[in-house]
C-alpha positions in Angstrom: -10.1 16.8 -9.3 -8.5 17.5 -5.8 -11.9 15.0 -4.5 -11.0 12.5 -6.9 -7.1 12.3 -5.5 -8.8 12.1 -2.1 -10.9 9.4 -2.4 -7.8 7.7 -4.3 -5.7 8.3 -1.4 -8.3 7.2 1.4 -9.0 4.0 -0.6 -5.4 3.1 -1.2 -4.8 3.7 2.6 -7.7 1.0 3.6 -7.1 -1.3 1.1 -3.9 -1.7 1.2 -2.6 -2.8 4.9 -6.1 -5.2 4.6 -4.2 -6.8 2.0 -0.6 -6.5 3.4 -1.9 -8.7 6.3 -3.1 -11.2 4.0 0.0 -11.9 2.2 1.9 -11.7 5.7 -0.3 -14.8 6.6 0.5 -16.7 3.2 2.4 -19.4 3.8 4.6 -18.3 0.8 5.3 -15.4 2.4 8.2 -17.2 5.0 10.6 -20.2 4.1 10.4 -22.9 6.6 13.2 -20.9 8.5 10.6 -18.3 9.0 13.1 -16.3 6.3 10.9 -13.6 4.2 10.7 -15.3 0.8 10.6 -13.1 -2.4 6.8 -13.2 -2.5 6.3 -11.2 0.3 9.3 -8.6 -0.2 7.7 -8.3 -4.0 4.1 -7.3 -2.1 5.7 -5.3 0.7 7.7 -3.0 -1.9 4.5 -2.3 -4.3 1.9 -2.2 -1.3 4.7 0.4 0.3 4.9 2.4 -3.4 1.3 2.2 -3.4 0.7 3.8 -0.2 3.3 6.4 -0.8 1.6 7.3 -4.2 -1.3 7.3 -2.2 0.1 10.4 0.3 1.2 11.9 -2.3 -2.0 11.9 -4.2 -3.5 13.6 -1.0 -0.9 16.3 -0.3 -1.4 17.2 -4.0 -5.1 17.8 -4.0 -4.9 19.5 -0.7 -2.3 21.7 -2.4 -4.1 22.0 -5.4 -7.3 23.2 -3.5 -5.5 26.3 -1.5 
């Protein structure tokens, strides 16, 4: 189980910023004021719940394993 939240954690932490950078370079990710629109504060809060799940995930295995 503890490998299992690993590998969730590690994949979560590549995947994710890879795909934050993508939306950052949507052009519905700015108003023409260069203003963050709502699509990209929508991605940056669940990439950002995503990655801390995906911490989490990794402190708990490593707990889980001592």
């Amino acid at each position: 189980m503890a490998l299992l939240l690993i590998l969730n954690g590690v994949f979560n932490i590549v995947v994710w910023p890879t795909f934050f950078r993508r939306v950052l370079k949507d052009p519905r990710a700015r108003d023409a004021a260069g203003r963050p629109t709502r699509f990209l504060i929508v991605h940056a809060v669940i990439i950002g719940i995503a990655l801390l799940l995906a911490v989490a995930s990794i402190v708990v295995a490593i707990i889980g394993v001592w």
